[in-house]
C-alpha positions as CSV (number, residue, x, y, z in Angstrom):
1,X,148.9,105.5,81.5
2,X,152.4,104.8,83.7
3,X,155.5,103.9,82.1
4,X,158.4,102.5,84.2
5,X,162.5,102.8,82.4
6,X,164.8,100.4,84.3
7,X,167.8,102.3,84.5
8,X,171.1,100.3,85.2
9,X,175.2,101.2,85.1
10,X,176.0,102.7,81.3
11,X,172.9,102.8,80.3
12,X,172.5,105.1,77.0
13,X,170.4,107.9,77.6
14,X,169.7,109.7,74.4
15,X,168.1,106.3,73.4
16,X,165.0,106.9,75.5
17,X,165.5,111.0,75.5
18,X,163.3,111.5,72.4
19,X,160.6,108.4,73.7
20,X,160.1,110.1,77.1
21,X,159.9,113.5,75.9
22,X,156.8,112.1,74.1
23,X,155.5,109.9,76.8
24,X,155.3,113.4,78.9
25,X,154.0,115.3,76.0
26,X,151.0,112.6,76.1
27,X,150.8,113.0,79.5
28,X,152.0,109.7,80.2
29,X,153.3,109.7,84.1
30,X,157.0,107.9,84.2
31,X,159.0,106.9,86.8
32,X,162.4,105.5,86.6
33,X,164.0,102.4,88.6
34,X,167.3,100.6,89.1
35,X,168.9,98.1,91.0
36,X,170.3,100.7,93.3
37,X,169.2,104.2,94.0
38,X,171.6,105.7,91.8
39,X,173.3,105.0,88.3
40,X,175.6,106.7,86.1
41,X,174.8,106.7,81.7
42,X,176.7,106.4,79.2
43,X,177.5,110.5,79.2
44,X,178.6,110.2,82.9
45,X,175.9,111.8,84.3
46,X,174.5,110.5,87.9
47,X,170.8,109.7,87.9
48,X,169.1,109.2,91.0
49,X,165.8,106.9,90.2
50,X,162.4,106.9,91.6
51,X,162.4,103.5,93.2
52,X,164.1,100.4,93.7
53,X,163.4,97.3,91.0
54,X,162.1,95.0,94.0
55,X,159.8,97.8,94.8
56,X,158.3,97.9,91.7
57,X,154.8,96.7,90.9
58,X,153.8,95.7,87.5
59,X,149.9,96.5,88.1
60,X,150.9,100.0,88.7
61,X,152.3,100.3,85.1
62,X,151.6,99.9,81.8
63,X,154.5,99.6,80.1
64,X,158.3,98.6,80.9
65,X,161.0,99.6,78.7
66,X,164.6,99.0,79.3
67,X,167.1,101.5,77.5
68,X,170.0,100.4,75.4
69,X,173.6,100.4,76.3
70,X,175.7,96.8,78.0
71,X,173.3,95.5,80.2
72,X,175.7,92.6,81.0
73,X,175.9,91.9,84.4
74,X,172.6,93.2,84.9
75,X,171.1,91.1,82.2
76,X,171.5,88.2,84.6
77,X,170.6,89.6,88.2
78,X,167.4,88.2,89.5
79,X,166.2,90.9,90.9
80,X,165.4,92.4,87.3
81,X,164.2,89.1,85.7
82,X,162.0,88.7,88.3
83,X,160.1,91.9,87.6
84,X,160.3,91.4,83.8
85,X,158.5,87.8,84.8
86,X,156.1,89.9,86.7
87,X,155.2,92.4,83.9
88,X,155.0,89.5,81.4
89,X,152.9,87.6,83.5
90,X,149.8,90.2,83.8
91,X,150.9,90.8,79.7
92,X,152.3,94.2,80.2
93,X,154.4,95.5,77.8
94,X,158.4,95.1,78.0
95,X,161.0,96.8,75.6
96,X,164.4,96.2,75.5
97,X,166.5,97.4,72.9
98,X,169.6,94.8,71.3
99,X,169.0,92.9,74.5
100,X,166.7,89.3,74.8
101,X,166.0,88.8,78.5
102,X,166.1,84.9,78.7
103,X,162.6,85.3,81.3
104,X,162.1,81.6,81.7
């Protein structure tokens, strides 16, 4: 199983701490995108991500979850719904915490 986290500007990292601690215990590989190849969370730490969000391919995953935090502008950018369309489309799963991606 691969799990993707779409990282973005303020995300809140102790939100998805305690999920991918488990993922990896399960031995579930997980690789981390964003809009740019480097964000900042919530606690001010810099978090350079696997990949790009255009990069991405939903066949390669299994699962997409989006941490919470203020996704606003991000919530909007094409670039993201675009991949959330693609996961929903081969019925992957999405997550996103507080947030409803208008998709359609």
């Amino acid at each position: 199983m691969k799990a993707l986290f779409f990282l973005y500007e303020g995300y809140v990292d102790w939100e998805i701490s305690p999920l991918s601690y488990m993922l990896n215990v399960c031995d579930v590989e997980i690789n981390t995108a964003a809009l740019n190849e480097e964000v900042t969370h919530e606690g001010k730490f810099k978090v350079k991500v696997d990949l790009n969000i255009e990069a991405c391919d939903p066949s390669n995953y299994d699962i997409l979850i989006i941490p919470g935090g203020e996704p606003a502008p991000f919530d909007k950018d094409e670039r993201l719904l675009k991949a959330i369309r693609r996961f929903d489309e081969r019925s992957g799963w999405h997550f996103a915490r507080k947030k409803v991606f208008n998709i359609h």
